[in-house]
TIGUMAR-909523 format. One record per residue: z, x, y of N, C-alpha, C in turn; residue in three letters. Coordinates in steps of 0.001 Angstrom, whole numbers, plus 524288, in hexadecimal, padded with zeros to 5 digits. Example, Ala and Ser with C-alpha at 12.3 -4.5 7.8 and 13.67 -1.06 7.14 Angstrom:
<recs>
81E78833867E9C681E788300C7EE6C81E78833907F31CALA 81BA8832327F73681BE4835667FBDC81EBE832648001ESER 
</recs>
This chain:
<recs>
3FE3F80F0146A813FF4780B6C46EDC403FD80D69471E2UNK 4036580DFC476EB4079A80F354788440B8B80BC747C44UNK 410C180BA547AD84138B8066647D6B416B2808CC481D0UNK 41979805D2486A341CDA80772488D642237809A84862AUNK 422E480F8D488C242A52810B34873842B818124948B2BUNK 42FD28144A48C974336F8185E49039431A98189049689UNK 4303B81491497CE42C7E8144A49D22425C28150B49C1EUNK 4259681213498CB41FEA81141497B241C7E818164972EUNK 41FEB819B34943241D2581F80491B641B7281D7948C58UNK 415F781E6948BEE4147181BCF486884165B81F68480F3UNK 4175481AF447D334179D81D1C477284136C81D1E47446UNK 411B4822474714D40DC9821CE46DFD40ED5824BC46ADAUNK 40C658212A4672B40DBA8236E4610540A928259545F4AUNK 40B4C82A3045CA24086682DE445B9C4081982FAC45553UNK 40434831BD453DB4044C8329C44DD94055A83A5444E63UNK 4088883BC344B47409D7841C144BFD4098C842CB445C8UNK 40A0C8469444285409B7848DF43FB240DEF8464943A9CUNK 40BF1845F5435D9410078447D4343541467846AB43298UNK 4177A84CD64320C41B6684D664325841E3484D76436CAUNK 41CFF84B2B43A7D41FA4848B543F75421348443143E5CUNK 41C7B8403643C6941ED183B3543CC241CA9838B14417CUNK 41F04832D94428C41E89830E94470E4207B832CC44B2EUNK 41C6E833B1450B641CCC8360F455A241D1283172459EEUNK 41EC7831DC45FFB41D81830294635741DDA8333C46802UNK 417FD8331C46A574171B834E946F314180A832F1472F5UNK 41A108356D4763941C1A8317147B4D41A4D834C548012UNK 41849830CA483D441716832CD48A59412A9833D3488D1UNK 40FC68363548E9040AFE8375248CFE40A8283E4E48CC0UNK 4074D840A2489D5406FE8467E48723407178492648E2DUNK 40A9684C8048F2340C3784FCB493194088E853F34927EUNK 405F68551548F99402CC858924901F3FD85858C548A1BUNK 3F8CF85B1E48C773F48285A3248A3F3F4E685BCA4844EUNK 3F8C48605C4823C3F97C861E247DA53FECF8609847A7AUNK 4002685CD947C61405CA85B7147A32406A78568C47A47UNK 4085A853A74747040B9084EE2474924110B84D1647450UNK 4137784C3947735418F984A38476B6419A284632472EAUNK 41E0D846FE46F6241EB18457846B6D4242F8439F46A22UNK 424AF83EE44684F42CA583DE5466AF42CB883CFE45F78UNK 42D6A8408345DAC42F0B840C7459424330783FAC455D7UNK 4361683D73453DF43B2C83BC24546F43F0683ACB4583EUNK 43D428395345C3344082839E2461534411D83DD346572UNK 43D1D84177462C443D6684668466C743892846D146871UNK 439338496346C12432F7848E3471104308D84FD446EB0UNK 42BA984FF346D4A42ACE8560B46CB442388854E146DC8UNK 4226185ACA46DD541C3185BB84700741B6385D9E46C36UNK 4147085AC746A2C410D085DD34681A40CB085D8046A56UNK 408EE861614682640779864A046A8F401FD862CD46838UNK 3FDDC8621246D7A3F98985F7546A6D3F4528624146B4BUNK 3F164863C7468523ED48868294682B3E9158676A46E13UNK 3E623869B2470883E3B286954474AD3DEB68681C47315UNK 3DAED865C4474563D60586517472AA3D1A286A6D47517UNK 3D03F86CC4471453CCE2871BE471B13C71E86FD7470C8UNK 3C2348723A475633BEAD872B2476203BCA7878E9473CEUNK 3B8618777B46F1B3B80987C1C46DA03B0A587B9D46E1BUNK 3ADAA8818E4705B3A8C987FA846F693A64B885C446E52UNK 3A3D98854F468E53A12E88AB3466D63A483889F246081UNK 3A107889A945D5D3A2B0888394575D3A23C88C824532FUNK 39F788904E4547D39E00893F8452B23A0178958744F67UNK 39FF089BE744E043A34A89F68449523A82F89F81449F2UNK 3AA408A04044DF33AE4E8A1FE4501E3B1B689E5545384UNK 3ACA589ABC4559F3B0E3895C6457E73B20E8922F45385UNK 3B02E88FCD450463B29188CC944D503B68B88EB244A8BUNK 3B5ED8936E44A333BBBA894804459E3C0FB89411448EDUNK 3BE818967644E473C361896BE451A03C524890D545481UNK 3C19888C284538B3C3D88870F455623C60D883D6451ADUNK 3C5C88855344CD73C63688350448F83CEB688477448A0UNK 3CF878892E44B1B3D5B08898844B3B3D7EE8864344E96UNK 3D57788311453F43D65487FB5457AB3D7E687A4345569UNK 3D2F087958451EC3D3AC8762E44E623D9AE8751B449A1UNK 3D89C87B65447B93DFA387A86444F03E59387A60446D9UNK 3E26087A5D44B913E7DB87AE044F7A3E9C68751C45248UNK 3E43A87102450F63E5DA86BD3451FF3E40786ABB45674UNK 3E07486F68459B23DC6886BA445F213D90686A5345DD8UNK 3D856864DC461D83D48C862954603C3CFF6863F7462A2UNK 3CBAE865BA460363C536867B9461DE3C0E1865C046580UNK 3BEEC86790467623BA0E865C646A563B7E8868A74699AUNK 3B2AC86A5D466833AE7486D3C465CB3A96F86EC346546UNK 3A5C186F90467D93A197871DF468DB39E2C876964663DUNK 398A1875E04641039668879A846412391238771B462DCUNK 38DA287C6E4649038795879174644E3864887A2A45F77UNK 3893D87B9D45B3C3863687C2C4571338A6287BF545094UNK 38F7C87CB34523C392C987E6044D8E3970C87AA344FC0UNK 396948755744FF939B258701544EA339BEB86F1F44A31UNK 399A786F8F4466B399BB870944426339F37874C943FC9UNK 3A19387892442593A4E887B7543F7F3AA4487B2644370UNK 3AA3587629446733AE7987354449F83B16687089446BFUNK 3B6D0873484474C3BD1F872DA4448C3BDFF86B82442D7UNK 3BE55869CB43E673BE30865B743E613C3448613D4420FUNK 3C01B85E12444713C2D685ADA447573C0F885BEF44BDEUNK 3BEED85FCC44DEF3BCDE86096452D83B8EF85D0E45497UNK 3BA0385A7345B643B58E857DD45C323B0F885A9D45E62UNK 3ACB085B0F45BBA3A70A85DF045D8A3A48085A7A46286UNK 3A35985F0F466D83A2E885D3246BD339C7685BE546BEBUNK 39A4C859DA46CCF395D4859E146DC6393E785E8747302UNK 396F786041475B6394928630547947397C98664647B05UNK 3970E86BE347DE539FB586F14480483A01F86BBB485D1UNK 39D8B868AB488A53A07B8651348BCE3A29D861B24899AUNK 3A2EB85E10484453A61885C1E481D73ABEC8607848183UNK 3AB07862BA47F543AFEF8663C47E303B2A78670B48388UNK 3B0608686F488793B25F869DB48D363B5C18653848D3FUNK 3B3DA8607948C633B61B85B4C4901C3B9F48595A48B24UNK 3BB9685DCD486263BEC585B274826C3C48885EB348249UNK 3C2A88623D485063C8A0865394834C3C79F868ED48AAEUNK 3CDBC8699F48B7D3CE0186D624900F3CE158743D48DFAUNK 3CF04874DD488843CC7287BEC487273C77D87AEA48380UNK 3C4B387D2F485923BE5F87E25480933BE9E884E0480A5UNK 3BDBA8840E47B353BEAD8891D4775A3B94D88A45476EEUNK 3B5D889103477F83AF4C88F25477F73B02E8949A47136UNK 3AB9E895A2470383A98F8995746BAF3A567898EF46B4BUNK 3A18489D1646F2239DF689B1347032399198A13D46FAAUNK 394B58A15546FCE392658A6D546C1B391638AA1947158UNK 38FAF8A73C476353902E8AC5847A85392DD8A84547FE6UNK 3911B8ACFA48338391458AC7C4890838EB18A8C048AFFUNK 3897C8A7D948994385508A52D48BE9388C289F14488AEUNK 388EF89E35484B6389948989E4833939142898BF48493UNK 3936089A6448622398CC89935489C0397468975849021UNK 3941089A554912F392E8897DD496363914A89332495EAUNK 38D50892D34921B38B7F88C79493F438FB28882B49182UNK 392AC8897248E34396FE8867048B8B399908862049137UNK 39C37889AA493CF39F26889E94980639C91884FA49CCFUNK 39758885FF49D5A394A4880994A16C3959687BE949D4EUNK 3960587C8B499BE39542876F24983D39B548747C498FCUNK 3A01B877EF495DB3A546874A8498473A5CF874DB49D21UNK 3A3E08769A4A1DB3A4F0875EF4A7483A3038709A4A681UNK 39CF28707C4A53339A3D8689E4A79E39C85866394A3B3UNK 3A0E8866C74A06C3A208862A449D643A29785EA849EC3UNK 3A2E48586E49EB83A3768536D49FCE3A9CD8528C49E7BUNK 3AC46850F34A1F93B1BA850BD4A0753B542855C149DADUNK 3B369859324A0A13B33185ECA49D283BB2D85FD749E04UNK 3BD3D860DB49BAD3C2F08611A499083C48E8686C49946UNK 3C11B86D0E4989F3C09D87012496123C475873B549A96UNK 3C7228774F49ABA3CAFF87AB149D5C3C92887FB049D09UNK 3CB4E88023499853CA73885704972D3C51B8869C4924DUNK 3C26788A22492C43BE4C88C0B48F053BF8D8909C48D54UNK 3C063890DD489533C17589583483BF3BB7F8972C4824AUNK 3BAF889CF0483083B72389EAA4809A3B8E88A2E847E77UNK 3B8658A1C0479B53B85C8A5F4474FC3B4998A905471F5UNK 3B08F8A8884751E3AB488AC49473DA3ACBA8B1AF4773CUNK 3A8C88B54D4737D3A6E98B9B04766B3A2EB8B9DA47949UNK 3A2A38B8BA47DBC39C9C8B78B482E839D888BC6F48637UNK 3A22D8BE28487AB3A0298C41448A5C3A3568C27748FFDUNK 3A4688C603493CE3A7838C4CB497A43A3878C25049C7FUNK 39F0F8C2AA49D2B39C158C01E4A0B639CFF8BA7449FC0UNK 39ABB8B75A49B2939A068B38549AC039FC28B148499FEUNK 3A3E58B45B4984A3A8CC8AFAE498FA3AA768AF6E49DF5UNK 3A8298B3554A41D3AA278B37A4A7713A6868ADFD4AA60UNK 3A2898AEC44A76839DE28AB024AA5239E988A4E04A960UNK 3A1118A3CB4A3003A35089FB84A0A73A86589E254A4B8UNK 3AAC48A1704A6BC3B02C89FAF4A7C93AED489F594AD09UNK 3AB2B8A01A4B1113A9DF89E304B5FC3A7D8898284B5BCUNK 3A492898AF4B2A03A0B4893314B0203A56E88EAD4AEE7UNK 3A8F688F654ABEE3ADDC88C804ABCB3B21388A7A4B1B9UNK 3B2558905C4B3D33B74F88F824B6D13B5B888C9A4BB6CUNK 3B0F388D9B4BC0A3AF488881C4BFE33B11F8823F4BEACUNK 3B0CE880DB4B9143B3C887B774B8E13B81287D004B79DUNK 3BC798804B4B9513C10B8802A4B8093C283880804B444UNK 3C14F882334AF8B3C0CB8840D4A94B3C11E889F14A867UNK 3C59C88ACA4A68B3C5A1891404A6343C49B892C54A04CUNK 3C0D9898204A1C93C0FC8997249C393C31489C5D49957UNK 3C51989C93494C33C7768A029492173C5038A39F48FABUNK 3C5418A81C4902D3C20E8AC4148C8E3C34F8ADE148931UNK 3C34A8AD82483573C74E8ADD847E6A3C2848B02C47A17UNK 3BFE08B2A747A533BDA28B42A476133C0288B76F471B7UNK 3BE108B68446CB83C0B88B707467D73BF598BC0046460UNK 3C10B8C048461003BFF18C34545FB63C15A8C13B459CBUNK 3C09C8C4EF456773C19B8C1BB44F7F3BF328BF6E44CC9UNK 3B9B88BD7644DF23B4FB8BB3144AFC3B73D8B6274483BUNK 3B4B38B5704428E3B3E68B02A4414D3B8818B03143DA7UNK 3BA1B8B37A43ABA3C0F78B702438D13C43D8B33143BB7UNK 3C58D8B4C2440F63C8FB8B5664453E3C81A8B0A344713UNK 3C3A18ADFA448773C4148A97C448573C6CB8A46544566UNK 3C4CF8A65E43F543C55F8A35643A3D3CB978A14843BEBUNK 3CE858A6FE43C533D4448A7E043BAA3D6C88A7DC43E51UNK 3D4C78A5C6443D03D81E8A5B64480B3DC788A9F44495FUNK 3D8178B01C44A7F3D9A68B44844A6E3D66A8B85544F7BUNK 3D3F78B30A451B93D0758B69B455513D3528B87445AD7UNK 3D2438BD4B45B7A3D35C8BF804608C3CF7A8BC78465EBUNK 3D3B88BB3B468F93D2C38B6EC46DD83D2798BA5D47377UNK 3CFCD8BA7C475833D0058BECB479C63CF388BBF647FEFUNK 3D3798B9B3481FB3D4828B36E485283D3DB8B82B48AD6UNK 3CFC48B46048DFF3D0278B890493FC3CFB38B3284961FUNK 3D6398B1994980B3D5E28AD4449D163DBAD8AD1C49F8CUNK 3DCB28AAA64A5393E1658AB6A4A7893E4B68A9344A26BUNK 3EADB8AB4F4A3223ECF28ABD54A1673EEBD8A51049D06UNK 3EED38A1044A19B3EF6E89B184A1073EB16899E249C25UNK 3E8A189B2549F143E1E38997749A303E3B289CB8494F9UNK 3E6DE89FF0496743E6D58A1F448FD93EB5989E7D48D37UNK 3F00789CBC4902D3F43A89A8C48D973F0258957548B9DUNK 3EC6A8932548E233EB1B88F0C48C6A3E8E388DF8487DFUNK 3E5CD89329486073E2268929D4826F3E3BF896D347D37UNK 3E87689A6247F113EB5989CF147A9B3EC7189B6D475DBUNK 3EE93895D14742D3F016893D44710E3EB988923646DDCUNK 3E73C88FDC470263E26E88CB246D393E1BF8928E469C5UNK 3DEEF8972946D2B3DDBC89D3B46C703DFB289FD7466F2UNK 3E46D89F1C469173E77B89FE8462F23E99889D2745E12UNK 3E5CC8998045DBF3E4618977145A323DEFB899FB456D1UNK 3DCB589D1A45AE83D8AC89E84458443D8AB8A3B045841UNK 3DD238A7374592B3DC768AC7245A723E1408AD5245CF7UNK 3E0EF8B30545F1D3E5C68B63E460C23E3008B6AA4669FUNK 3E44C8B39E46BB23E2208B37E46F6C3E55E8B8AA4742DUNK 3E29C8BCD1476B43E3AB8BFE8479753E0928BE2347E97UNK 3E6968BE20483263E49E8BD224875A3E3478C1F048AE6UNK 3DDE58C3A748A5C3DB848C90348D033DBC88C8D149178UNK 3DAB38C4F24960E3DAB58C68849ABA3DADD8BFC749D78UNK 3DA828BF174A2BB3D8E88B9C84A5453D4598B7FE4A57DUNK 3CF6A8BC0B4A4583CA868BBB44A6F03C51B8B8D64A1DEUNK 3C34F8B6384A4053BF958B5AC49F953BBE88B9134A061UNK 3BA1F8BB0B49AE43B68E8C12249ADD3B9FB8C4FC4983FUNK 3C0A68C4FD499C53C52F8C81C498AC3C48E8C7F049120UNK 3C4B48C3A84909C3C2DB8C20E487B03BF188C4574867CUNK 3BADF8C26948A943B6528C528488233B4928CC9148736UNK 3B8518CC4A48AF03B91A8D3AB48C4E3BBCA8D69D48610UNK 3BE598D398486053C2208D5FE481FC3BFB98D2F747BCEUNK 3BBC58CF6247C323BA4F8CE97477EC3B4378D1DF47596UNK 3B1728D33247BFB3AEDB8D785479F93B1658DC6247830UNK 3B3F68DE2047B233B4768E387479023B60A8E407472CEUNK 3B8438DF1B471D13BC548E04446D683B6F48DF59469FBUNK 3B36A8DB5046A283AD888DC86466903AA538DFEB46642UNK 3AA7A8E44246A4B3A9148E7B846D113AA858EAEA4670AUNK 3B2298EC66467953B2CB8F0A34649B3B28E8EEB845D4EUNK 3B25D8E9C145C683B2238E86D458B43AC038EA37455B5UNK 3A77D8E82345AAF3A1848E9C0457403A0F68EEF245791UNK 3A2738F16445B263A2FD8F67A45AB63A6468FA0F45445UNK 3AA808F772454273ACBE8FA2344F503AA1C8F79D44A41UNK 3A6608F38D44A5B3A41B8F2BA446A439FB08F54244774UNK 39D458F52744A47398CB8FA8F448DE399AC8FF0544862UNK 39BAD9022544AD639F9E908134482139F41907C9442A3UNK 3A5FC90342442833A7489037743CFD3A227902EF439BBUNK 39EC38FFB543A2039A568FE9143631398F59067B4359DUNK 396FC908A143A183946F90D64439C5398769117B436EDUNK 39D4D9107D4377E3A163914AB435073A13D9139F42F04UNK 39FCD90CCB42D063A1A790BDC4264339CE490F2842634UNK 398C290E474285E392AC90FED42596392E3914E042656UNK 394E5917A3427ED394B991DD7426B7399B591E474233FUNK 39D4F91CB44227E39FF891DE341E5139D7591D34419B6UNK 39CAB9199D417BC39AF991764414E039598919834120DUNK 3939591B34417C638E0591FAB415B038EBA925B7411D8UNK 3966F924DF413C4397E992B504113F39A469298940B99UNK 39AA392544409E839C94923A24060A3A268921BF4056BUNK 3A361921DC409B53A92D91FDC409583A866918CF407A8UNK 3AB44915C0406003ABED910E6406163AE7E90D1740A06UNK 3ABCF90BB340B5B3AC699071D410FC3B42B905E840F6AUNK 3B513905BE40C4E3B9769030440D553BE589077640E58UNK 3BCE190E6240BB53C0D79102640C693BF1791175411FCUNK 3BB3F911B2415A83BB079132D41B8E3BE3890F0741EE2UNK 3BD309092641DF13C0899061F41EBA3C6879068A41EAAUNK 3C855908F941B2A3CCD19089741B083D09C90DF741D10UNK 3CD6B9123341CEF3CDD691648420653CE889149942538UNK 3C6BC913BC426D33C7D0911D042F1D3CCC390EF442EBDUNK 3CCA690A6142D303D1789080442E8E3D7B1908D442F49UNK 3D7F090CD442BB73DCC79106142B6C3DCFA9149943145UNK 3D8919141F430823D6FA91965435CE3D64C9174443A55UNK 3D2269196443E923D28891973443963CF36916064446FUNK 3CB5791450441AA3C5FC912E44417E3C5C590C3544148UNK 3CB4590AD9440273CB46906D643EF83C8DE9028C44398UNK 3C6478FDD4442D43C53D8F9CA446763C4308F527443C8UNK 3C37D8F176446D53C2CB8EBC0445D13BE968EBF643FF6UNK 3B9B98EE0C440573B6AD8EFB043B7D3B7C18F24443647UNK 3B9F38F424435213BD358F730432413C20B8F5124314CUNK 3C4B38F179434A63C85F8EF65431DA3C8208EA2B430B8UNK 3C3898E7CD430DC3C3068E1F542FCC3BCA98E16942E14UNK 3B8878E22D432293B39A8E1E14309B3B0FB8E41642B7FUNK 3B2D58E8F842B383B2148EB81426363B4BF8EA2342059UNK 3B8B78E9444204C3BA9C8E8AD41AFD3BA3F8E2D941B11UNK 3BA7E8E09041EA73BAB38D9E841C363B49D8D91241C95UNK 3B07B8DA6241FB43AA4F8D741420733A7238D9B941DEBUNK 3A86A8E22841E223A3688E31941CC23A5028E68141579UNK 3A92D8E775417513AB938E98B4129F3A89C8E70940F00UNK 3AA628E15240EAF3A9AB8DC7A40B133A3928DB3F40AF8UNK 3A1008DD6240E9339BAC8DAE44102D39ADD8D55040FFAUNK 3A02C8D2FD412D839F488CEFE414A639B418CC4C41B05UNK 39D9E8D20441CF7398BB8D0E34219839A258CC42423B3UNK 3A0858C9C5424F23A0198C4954277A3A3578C43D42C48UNK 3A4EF8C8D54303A3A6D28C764433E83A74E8C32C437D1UNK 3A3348C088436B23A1E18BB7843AB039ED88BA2143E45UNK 39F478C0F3440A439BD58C184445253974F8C2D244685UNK 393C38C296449CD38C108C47B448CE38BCA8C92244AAEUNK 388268CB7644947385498CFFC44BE0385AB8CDE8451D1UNK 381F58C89245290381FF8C6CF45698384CF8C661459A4UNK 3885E8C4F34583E38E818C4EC45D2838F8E8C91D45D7AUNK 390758CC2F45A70391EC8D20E45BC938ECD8D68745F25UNK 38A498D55745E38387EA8D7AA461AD387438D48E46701UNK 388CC8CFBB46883388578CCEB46DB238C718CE9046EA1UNK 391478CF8146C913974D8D0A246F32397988D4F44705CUNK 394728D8E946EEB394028E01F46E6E3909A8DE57475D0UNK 38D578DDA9475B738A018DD974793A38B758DB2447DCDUNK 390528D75A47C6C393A08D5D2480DA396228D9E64834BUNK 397E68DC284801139B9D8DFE54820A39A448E4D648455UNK 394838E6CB481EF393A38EA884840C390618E81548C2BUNK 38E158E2CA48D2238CD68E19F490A7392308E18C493D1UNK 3954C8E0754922C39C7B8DE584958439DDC8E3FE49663UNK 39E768E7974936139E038ECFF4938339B7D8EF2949844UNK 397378F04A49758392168F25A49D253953D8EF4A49FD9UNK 394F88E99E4A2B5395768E6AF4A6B239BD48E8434A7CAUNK 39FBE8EAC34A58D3A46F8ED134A7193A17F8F4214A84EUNK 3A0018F5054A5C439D318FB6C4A84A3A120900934A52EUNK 3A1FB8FC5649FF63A4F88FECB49A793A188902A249873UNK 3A258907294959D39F5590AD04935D39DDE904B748E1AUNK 3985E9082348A3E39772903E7488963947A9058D48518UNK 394AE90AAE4841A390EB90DE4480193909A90D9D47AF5UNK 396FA90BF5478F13975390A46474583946490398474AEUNK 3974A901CA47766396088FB984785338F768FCA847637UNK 38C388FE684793D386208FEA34797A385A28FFC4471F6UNK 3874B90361470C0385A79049946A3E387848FFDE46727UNK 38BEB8FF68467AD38E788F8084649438A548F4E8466F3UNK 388E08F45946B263859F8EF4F46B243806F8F05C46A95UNK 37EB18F5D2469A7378738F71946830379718F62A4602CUNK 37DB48F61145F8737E0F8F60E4582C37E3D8F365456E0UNK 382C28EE5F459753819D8E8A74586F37D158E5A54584DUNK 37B818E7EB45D283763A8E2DC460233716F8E4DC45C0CUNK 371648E857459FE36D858EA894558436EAA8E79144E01UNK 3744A8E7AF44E883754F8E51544A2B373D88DF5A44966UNK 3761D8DC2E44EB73721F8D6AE44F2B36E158D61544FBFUNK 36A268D97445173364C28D82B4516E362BD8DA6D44B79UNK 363F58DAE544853363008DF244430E3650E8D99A43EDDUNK 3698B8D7814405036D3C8D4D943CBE36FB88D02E441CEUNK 36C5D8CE2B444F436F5D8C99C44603374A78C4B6444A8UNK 377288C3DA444BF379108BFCA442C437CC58C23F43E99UNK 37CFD8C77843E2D37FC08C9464393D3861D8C99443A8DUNK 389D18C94C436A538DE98CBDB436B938EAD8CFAD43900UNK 3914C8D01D43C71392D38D6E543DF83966B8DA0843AA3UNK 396E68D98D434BF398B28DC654328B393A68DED542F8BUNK 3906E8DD3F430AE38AE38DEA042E54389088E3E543162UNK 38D0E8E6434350B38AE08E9B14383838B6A8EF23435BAUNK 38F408EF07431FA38F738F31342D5C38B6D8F479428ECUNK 388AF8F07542685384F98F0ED42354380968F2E74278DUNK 37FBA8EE7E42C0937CD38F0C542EEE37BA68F716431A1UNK 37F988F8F84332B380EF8FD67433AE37F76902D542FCDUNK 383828FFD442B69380FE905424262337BD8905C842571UNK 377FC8FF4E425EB3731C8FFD0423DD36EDA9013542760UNK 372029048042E263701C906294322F36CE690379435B0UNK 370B78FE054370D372868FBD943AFC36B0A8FAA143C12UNK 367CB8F66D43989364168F65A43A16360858F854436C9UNK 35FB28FCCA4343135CE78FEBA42F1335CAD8F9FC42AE6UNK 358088F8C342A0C357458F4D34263C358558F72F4210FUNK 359A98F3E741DC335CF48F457418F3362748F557419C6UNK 366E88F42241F0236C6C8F47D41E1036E548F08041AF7UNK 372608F0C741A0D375CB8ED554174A377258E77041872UNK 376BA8E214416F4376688DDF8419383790E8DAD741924UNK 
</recs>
């Protein structure tokens, strides 16, 4: 209840934490993320979480909304199929124009281009739509985030282009590489949420600018996993043991992302669990080599990575891409390889 004081600025009493104790708030909150507070007689600010719109539940988005969550914002979340693995306490939206009209940032994680766009029409017609800024943290390719962020900026909604490198690991651990392409403001805004979930690098102003730098970098990653797969399997054919070549390349020149992580922790072990599909990997290879041509990039390697991949998913759909090693030794298609 609030009574007259000090020229009729209302008092309200507030419940705060209990090694605080009893609080009182006074005036009304000066701003959308902060409460003024008198604590023993002294006036001080805390600091009150923003309400986040998150929509795409997936492998990779839930692990990564789930840190939003430990950080004390409160949720709005969406997906057509996986509400089910939404951070407890979160309210599940019935629809992403709910989410548009619940929070001014929506966070998307979403599997391509084609389903960002239509996510993108749907927070424009939201009903009472709230939404500012749109975070997309998928890999869709530089057409469609340029096409997403026209589709937006018509209602005055800018988008952020932040796609994530680090898989379901990097997710888990809030360790993923953030690759942010928007004016400079849009990044102070959304920096802080970002790094909560990752180490966010601001690449350029442009949306398309993330996506640029998130192909290539998948680009050289499937690339050194198919190599590397072809370099263990000829070692290995001469009798050396997978682990002392490992520990050689790595010492040596040879070293890469495969060899120093894929190999001794997934396949070494024949765990085979990186996280990630054949499928995605070969859609992200194939991004890059189309973004490639359409820049008028040489692309010759590009063409062999995405003729090895796109063969491994149609052979082994749905598989691990650490499976591209067994696959490989047992000649990449020859029935009876390794499984």
């Amino acid at each position: 209840m609030c009574r007259p004081w000090a020229g009729s600025v209302p008092l309200l009493v507030v419940a705060v934490r209990r090694k605080l104790g009893a609080a009182f708030r006074i005036g009304r909150p000066c701003h959308r993320h902060h409460d003024k507070l008198v604590i023993k007689g002294e006036l001080k600010e805390q600091a009150v979480a923003e309400t986040i719109g998150w929509i795409g539940l997936g492998s990779i988005g839930h692990r990564m909304v789930r840190h939003l969550a430990e950080a004390g914002h409160p949720l709005v979340v969406a997906d057509i199929a996986n509400t089910g693995s939404a951070p407890p306490g979160a309210r599940i939206a019935t629809s992403n124009g709910e989410v548009a009209a619940s929070a001014d940032i929506v966070i998307l994680s979403l599997p391509n281009g084609r389903i960002t766009e239509t996510v993108a029409r749907e927070i424009v017609a939201a009903k009472g739509r709230r939404a500012r800024i749109v975070v997309e943290t998928s890999t869709i390719g530089i057409a469609a985030a340029e096409f997403a962020a026209r589709i937006l900026r018509e209602a005055d909604i800018e988008l952020v282009d932040a796609p994530v490198s680090g898989g379901i690991a990097g997710a888990e651990k809030a360790t993923l590489a953030v690759m942010v392409a928007c004016p400079e403001q849009s990044f102070a805004r959304v920096q802080p949420l970002l790094a909560l979930m990752g180490k966010p690098f601001h690449v350029g102003p442009r949306p398309g600018q993330g996506q640029a730098v998130k192909l290539l970098n998948n680009f050289l990653s499937a690339t050194a996993l198919a190599a590397t797969s072809e370099a263990v399997a000829f070692g290995t054919a001469q009798g050396l043991p997978m682990q002392t070549i490992l520990d050689v390349v790595n010492a040596a020149t040879g070293r890469n992302t495969a060899t120093d992580d894929k190999f001794p922790r997934r396949i070494l072990t024949e765990r085979y669990d990186a996280g990630f599909t054949t499928t995605l990997q070969a859609k992200d290879v194939r991004l890059y080599l189309e973004n490639a041509r359409a820049a008028g990039i040489a692309d010759e390697i590009a063409s062999v990575i995405d003729a090895v991949w796109s063969k491994m998913d149609a052979d082994m759909p749905g598989a691990d891409i650490t499976r591209m090693y067994p696959y490989t030794k047992g000649g990449r298609g020859r029935k009876g390889r390794d499984s």
